[in-house]
N, C-alpha and C positions, 0 to 999 in steps of 0.2 A: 784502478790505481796505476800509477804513472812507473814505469822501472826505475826511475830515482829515487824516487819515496820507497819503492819496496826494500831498495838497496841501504838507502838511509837510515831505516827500520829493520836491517838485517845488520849493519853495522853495529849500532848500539845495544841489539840483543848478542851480539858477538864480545861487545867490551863488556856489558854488564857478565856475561858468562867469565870470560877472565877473570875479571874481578871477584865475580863469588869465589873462584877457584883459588885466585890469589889469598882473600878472605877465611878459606877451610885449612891452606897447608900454612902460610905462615903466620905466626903469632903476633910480628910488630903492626901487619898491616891488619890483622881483627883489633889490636888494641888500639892505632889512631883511627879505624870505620867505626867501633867501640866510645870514640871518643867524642867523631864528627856526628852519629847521628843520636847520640846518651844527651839527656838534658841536664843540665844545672852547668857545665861549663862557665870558665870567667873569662878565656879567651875570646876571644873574637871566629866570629866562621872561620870566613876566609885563612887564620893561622892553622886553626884545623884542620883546613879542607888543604892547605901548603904541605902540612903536616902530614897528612894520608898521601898524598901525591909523593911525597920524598921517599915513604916506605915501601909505597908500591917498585917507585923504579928501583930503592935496592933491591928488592925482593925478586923482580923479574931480571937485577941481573945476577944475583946472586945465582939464582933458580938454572938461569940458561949456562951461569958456567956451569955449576953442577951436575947437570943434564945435559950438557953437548951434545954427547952423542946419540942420546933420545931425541934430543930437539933435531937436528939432521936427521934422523930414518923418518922423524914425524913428518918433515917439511919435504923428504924425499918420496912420500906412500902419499901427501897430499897433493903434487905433480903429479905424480902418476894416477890417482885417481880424478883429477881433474882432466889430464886427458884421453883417460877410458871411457868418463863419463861423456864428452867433445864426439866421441867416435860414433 
């Protein structure tokens, strides 16, 4: 395998991982993921799929205000183990 593809393939298991995570704590974004993949809908996908995308980005910013300061010590231990892991 090529390191683009592995990386492209580590990508998208990184967004889906948010996602479910996004999916477990907040409530609006399980009810429009609830919405997008439930059948019988009369909307259209695509408003659906508009629709889950809107909740998410409140949700992650709602999230990172609320979490500041967890999100900084996270994103500071992820520096630093990236380059302990480099050494």
């Amino acid at each position: 395998m090529k390191l683009g593809f592995r990386q492209g393939i580590a990508s998208v298991a990184v967004f889906g991982a948010v996602i479910l995570m996004l999916i477990s704590v907040d409530d609006r974004v399980r009810d429009r993921f609830g919405d997008l993949v439930g059948t019988g809908g009369v909307t259209p996908w695509g408003d659906r799929a508009g629709d889950l995308v809107n909740a998410v980005m409140s949700a992650v910013r709602y999230q990172s205000i609320e979490n500041a300061p967890l999100l900084i010590f996270a994103a500071a231990g992820a520096v630093l183990v990236a380059f302990m892991l480099r050494t």
